[in-house]
PDB file with one MODEL, atoms N, CA, C and O in Angstrom:
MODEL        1
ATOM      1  N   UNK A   1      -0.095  -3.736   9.889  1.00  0.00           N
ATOM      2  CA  UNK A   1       0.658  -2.915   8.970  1.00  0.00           C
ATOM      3  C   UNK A   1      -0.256  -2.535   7.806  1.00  0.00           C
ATOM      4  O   UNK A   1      -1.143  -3.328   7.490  1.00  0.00           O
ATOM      5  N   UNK A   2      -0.118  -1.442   7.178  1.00  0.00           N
ATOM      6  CA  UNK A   2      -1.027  -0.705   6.211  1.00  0.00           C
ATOM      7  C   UNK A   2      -0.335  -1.329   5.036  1.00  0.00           C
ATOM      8  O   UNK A   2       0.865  -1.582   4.928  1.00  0.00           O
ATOM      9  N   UNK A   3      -1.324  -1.536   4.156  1.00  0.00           N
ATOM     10  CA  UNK A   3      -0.992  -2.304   2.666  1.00  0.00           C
ATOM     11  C   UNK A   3      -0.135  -1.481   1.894  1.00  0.00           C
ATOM     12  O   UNK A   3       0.555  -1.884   0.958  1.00  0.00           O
ATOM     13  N   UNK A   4      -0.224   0.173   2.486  1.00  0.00           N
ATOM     14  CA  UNK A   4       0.896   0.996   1.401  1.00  0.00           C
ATOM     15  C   UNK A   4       2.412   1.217   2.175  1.00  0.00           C
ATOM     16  O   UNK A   4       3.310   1.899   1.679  1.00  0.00           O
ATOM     17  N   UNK A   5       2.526   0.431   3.625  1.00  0.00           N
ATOM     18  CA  UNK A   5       3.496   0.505   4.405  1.00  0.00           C
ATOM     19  C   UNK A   5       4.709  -0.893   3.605  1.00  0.00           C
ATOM     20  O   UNK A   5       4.254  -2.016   3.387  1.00  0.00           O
ATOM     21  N   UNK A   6       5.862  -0.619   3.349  1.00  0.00           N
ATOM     22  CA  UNK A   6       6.873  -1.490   3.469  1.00  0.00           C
ATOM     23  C   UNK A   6       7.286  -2.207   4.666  1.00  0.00           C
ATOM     24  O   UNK A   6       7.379  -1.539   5.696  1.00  0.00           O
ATOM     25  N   UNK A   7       7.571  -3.553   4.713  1.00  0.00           N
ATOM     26  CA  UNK A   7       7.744  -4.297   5.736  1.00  0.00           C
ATOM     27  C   UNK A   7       9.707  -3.660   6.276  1.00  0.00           C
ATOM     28  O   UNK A   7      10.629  -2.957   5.864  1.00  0.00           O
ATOM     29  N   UNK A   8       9.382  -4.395   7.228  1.00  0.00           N
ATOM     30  CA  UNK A   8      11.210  -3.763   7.787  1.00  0.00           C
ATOM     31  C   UNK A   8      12.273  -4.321   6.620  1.00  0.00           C
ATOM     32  O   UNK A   8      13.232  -3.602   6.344  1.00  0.00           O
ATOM     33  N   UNK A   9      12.082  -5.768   5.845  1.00  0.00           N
ATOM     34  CA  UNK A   9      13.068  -6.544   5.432  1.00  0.00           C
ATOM     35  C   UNK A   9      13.096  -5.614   4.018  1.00  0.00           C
ATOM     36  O   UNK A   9      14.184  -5.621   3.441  1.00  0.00           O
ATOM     37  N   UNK A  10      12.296  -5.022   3.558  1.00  0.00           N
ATOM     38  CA  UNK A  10      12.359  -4.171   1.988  1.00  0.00           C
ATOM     39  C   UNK A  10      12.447  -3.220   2.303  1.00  0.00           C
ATOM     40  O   UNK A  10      12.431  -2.449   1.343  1.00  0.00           O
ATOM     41  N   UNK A  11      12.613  -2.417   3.857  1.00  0.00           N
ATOM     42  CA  UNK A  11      13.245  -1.078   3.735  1.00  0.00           C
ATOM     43  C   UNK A  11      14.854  -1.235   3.801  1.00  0.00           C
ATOM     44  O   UNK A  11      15.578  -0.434   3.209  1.00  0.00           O
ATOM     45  N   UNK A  12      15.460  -2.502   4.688  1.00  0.00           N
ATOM     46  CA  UNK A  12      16.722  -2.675   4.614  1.00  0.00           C
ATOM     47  C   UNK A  12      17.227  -2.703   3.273  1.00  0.00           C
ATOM     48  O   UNK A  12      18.188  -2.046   2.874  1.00  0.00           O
ATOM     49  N   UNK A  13      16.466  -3.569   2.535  1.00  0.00           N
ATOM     50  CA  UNK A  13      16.771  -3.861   1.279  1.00  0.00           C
ATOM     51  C   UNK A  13      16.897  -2.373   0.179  1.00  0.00           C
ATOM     52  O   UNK A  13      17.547  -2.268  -0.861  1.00  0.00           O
ATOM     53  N   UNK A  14      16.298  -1.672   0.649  1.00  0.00           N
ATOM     54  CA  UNK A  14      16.495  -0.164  -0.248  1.00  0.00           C
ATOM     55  C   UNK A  14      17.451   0.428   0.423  1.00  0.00           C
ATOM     56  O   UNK A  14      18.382   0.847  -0.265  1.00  0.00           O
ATOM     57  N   UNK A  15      17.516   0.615   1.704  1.00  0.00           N
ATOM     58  CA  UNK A  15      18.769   1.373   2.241  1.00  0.00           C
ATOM     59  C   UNK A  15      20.407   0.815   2.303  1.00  0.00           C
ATOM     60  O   UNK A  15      21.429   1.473   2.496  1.00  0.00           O
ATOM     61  N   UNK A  16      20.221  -0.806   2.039  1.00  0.00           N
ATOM     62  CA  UNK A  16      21.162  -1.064   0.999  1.00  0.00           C
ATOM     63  C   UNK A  16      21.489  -1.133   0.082  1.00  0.00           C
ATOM     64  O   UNK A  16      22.667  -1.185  -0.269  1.00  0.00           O
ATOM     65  N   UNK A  17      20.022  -1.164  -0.949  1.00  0.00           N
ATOM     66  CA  UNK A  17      20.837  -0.639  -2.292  1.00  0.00           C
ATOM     67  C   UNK A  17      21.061   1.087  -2.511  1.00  0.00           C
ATOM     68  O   UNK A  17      21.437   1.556  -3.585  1.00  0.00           O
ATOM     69  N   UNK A  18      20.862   1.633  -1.713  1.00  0.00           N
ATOM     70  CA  UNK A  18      21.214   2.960  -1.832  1.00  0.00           C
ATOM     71  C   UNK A  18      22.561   3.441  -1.411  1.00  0.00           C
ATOM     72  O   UNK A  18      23.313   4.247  -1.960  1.00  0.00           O
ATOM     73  N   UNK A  19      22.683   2.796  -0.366  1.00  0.00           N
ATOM     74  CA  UNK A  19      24.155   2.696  -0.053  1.00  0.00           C
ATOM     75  C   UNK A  19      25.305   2.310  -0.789  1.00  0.00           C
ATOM     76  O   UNK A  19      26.356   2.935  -0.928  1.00  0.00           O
ATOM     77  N   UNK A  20      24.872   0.842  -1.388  1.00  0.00           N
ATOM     78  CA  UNK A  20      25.787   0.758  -2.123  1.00  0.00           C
ATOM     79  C   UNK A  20      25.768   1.733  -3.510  1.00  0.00           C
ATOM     80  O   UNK A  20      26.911   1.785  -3.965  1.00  0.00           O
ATOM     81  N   UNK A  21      25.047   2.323  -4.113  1.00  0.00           N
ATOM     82  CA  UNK A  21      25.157   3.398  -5.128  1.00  0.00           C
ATOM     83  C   UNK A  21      26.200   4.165  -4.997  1.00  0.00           C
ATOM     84  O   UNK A  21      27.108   4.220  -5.827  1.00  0.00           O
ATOM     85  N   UNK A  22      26.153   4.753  -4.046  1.00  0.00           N
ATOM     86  CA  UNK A  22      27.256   5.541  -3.033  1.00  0.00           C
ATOM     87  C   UNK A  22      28.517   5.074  -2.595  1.00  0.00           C
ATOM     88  O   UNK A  22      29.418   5.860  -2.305  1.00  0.00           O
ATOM     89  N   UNK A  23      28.647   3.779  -2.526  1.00  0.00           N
ATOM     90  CA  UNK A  23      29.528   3.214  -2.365  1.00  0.00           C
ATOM     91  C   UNK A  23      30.146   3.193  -0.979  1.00  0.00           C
ATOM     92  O   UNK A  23      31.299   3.540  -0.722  1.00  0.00           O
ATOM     93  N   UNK A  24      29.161   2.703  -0.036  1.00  0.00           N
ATOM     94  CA  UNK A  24      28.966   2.879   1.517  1.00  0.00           C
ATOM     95  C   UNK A  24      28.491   1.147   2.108  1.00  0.00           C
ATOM     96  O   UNK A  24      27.525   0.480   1.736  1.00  0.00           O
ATOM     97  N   UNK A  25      29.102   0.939   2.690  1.00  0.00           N
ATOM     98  CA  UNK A  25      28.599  -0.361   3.693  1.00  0.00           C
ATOM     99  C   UNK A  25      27.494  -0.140   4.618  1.00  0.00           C
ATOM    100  O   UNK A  25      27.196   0.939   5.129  1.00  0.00           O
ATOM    101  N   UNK A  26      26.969  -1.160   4.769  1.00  0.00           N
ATOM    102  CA  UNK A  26      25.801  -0.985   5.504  1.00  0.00           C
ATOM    103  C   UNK A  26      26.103  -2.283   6.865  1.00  0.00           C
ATOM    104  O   UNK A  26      26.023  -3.502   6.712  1.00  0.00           O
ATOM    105  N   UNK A  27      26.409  -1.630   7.988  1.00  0.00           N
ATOM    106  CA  UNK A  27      26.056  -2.704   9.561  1.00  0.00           C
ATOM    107  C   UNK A  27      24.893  -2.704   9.941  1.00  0.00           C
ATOM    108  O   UNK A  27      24.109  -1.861   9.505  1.00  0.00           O
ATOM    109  N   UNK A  28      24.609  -3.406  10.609  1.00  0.00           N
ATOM    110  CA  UNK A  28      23.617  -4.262  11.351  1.00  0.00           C
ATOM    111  C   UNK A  28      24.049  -4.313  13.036  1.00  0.00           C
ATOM    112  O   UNK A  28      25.022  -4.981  13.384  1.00  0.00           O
ATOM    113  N   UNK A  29      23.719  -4.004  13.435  1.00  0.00           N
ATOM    114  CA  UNK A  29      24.077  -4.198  15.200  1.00  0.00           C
ATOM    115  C   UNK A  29      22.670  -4.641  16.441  1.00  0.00           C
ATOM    116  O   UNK A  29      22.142  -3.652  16.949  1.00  0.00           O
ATOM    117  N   UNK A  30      22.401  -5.315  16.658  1.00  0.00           N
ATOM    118  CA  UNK A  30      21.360  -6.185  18.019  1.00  0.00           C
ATOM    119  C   UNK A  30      22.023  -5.073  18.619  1.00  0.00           C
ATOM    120  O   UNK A  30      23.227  -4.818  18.586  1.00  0.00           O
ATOM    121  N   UNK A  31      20.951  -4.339  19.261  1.00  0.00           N
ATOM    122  CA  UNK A  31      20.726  -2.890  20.492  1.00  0.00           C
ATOM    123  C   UNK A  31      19.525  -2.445  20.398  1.00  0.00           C
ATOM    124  O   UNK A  31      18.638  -2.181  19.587  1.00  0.00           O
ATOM    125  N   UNK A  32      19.882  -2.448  21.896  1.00  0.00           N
ATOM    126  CA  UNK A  32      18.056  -1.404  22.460  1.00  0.00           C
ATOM    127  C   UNK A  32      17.264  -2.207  21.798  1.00  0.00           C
ATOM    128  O   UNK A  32      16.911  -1.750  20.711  1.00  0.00           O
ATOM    129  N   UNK A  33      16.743  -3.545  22.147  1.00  0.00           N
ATOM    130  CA  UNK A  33      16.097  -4.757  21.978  1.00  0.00           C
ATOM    131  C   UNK A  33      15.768  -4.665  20.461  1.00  0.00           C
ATOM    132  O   UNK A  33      14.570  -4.921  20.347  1.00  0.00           O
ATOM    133  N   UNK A  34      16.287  -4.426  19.331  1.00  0.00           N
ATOM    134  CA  UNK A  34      15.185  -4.382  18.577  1.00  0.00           C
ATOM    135  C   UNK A  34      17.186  -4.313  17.538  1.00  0.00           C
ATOM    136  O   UNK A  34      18.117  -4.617  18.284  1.00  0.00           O
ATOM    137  N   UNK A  35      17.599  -3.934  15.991  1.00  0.00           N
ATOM    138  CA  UNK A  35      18.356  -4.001  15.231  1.00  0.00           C
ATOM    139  C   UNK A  35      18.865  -2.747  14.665  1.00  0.00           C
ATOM    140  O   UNK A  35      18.201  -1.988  13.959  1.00  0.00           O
ATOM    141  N   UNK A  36      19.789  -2.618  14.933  1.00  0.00           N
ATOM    142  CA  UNK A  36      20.224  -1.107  14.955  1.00  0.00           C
ATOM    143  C   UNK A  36      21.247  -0.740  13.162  1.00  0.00           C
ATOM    144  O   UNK A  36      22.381  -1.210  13.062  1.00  0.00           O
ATOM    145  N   UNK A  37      20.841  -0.184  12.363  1.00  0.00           N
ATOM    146  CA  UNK A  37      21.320  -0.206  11.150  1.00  0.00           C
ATOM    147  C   UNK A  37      22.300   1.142  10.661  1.00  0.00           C
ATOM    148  O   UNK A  37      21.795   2.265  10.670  1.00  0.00           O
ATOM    149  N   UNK A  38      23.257   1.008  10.378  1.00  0.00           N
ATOM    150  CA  UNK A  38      24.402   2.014  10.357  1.00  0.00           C
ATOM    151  C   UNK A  38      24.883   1.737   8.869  1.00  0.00           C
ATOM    152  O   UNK A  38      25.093   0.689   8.259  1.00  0.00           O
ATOM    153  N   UNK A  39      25.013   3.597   8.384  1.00  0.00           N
ATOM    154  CA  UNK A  39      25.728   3.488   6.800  1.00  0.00           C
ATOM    155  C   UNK A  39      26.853   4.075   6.746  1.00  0.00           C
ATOM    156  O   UNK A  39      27.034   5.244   7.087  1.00  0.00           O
ATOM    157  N   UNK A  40      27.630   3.383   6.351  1.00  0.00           N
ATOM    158  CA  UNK A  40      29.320   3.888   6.619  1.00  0.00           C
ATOM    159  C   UNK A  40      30.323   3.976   5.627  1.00  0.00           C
ATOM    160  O   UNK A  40      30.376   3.050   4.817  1.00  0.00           O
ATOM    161  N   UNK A  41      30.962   4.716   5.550  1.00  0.00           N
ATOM    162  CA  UNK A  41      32.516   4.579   4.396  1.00  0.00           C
ATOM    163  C   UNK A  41      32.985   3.055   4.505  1.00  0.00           C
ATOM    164  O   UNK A  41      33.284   2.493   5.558  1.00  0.00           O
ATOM    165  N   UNK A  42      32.995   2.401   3.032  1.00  0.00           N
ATOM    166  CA  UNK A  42      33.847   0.995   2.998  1.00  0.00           C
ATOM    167  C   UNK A  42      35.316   1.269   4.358  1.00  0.00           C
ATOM    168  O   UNK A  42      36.073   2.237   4.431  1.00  0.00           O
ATOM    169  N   UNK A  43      35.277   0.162   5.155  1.00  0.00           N
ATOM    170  CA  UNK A  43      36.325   0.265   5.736  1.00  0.00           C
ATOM    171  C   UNK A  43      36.493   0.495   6.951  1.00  0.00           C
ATOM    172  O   UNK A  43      37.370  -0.019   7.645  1.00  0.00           O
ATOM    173  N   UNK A  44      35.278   1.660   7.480  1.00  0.00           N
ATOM    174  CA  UNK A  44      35.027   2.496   8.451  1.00  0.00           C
ATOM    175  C   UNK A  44      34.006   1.913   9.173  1.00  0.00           C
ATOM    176  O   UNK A  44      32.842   2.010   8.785  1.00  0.00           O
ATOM    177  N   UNK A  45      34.445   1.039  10.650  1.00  0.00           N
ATOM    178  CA  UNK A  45      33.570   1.070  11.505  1.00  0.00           C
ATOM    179  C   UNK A  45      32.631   1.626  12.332  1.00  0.00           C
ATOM    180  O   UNK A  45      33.299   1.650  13.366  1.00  0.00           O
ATOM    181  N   UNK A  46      31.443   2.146  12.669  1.00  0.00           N
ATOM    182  CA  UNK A  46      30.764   3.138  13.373  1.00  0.00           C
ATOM    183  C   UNK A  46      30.838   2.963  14.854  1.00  0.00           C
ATOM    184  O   UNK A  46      31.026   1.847  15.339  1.00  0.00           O
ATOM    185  N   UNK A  47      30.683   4.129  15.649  1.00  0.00           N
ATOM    186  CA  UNK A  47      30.653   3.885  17.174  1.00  0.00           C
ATOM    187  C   UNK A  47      28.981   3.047  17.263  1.00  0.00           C
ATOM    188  O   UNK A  47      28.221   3.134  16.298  1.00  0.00           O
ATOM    189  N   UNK A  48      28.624   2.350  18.396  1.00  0.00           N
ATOM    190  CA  UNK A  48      27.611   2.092  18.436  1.00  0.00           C
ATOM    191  C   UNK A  48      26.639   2.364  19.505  1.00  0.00           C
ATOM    192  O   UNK A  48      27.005   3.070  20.444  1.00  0.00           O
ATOM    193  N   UNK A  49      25.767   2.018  19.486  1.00  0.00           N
ATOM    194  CA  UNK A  49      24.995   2.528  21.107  1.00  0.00           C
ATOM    195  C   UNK A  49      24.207   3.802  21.256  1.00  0.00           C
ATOM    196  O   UNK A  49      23.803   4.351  20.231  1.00  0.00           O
ATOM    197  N   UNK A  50      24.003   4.216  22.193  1.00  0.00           N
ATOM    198  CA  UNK A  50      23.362   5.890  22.062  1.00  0.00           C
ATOM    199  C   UNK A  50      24.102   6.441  23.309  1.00  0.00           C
ATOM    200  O   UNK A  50      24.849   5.851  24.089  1.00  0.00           O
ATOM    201  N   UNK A  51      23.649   7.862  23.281  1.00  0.00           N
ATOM    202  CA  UNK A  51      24.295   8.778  24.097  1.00  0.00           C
ATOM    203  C   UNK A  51      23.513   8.331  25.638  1.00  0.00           C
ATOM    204  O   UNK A  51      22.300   8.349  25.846  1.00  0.00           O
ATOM    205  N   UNK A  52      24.308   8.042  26.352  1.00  0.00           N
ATOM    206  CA  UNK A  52      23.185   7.911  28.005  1.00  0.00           C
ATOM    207  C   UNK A  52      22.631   8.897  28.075  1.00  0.00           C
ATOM    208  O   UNK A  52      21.448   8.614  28.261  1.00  0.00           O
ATOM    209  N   UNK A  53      22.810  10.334  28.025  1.00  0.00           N
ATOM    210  CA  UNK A  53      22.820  11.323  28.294  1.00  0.00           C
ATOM    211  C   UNK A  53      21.246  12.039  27.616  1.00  0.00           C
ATOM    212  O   UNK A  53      20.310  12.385  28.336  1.00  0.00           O
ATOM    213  N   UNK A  54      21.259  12.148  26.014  1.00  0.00           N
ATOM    214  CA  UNK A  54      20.312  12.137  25.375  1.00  0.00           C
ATOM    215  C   UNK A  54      19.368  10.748  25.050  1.00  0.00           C
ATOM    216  O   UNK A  54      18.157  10.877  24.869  1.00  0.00           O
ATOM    217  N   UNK A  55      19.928   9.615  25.001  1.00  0.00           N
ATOM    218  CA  UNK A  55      18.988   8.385  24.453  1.00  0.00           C
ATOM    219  C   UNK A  55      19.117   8.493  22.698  1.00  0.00           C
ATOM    220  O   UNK A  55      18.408   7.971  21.837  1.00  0.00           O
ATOM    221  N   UNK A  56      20.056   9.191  22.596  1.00  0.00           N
ATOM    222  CA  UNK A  56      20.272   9.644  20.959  1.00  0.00           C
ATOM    223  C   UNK A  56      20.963   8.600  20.065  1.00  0.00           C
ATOM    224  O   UNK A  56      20.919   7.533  20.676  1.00  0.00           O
ATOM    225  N   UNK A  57      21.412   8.488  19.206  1.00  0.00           N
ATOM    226  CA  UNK A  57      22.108   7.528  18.732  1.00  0.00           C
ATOM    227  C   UNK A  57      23.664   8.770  18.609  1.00  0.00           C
ATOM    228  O   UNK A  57      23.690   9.991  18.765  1.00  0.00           O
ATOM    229  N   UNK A  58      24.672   7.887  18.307  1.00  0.00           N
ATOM    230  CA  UNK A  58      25.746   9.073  18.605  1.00  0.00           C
ATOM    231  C   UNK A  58      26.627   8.908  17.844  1.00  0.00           C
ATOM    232  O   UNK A  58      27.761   9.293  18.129  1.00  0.00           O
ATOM    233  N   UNK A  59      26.319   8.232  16.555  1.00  0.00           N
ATOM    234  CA  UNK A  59      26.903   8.126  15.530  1.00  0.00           C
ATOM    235  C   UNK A  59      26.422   8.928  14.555  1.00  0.00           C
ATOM    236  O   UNK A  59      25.247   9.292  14.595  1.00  0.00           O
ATOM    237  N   UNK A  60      27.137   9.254  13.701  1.00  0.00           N
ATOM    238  CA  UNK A  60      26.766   9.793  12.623  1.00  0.00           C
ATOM    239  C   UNK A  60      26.416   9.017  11.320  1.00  0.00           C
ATOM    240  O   UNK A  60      26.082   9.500  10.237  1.00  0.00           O
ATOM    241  N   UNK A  61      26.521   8.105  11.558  1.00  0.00           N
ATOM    242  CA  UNK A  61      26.220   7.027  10.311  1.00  0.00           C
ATOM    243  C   UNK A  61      25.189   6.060  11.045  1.00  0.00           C
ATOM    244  O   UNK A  61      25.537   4.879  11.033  1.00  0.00           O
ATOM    245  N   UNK A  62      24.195   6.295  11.571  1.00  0.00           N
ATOM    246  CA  UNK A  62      23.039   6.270  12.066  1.00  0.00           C
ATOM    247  C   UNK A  62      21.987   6.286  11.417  1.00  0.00           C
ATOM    248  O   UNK A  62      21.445   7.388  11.329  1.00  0.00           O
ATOM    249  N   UNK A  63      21.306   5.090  10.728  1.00  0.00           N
ATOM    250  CA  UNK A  63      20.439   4.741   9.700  1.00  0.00           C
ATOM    251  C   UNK A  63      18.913   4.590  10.249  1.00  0.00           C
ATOM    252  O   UNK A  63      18.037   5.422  10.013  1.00  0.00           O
ATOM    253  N   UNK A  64      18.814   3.975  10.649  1.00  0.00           N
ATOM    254  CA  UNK A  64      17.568   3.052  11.469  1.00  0.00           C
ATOM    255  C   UNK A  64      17.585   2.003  12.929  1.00  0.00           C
ATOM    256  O   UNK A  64      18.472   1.379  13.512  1.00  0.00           O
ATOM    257  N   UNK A  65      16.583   2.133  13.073  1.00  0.00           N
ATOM    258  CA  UNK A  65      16.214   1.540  13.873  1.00  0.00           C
ATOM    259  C   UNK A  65      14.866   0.387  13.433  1.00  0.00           C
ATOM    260  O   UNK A  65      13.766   0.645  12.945  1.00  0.00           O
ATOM    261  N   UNK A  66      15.456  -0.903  13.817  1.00  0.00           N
ATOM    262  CA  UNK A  66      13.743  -1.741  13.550  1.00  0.00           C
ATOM    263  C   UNK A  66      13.669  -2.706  14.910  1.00  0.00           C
ATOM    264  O   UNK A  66      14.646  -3.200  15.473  1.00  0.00           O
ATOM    265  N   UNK A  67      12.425  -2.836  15.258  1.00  0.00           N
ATOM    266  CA  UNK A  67      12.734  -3.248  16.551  1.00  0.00           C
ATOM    267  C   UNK A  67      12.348  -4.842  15.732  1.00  0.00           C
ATOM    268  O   UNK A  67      12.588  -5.768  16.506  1.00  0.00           O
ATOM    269  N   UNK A  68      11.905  -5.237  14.592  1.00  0.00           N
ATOM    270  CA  UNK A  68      11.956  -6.989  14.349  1.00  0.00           C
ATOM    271  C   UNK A  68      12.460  -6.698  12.933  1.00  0.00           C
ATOM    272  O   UNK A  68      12.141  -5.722  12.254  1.00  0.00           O
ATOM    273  N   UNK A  69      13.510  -7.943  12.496  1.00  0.00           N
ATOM    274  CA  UNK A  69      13.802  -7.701  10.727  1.00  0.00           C
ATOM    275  C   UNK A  69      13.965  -8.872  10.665  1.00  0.00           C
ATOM    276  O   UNK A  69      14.736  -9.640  11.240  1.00  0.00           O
ATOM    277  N   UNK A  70      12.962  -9.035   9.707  1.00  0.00           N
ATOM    278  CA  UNK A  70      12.809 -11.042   9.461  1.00  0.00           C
ATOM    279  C   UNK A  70      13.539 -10.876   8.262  1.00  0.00           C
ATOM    280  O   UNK A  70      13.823  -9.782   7.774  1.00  0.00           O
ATOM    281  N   UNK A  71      13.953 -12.413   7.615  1.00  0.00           N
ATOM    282  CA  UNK A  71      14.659 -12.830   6.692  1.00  0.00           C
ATOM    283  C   UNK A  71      14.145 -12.703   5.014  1.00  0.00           C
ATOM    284  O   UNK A  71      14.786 -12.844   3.973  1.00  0.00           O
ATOM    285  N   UNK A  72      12.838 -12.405   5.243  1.00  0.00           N
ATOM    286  CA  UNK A  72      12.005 -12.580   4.122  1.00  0.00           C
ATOM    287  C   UNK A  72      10.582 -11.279   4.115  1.00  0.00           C
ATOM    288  O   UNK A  72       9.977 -10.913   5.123  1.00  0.00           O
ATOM    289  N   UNK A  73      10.366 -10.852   2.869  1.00  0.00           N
ATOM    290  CA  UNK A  73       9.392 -10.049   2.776  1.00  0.00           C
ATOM    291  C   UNK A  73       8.304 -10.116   3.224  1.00  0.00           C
ATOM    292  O   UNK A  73       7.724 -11.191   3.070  1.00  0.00           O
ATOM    293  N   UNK A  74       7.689  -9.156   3.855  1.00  0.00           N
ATOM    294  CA  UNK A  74       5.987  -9.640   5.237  1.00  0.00           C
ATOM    295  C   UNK A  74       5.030  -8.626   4.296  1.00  0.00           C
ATOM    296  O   UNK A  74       3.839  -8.619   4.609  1.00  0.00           O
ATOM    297  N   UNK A  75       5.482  -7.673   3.047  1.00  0.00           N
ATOM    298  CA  UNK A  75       4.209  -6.627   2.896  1.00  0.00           C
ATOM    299  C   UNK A  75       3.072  -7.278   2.328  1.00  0.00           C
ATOM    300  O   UNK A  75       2.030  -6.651   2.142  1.00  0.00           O
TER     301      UNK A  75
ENDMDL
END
């Protein structure tokens, strides 16, 4: 990883505090081997998974993808 790259655990960490600014929940979902991250209306569950069809994600509250997110900062 490049010294000016953010590790996966401090990009979660910004795309949840951005979310919450907004006042949006942030999921977490294990898919497609790796952690699938969704930003959503308080309240509002997201579909999950991707399209068979495209390989797309098929939600609209469709954040990221990290294929490892450790518990603690790696930059």
């Amino acid at each position: 990883m490049s010294e000016l790259t953010q590790c996966n655990h401090c990009s979660l960490l910004d795309i949840r505090a951005r979310a919450q600014s907004k006042g949006y929940d942030v999921t977490l979902s294990n898919e497609d081997s790796g952690v699938t991250v969704y930003v959503h209306p308080r309240g509002h569950t997201p579909e999950k998974g991707n399209d068979p069809s495209t390989g797309n994600p098929r939600s609209p509250y469709f954040a990221s993808w990290f294929m490892e997110l450790t518990d603690h900062c790696c930059c």
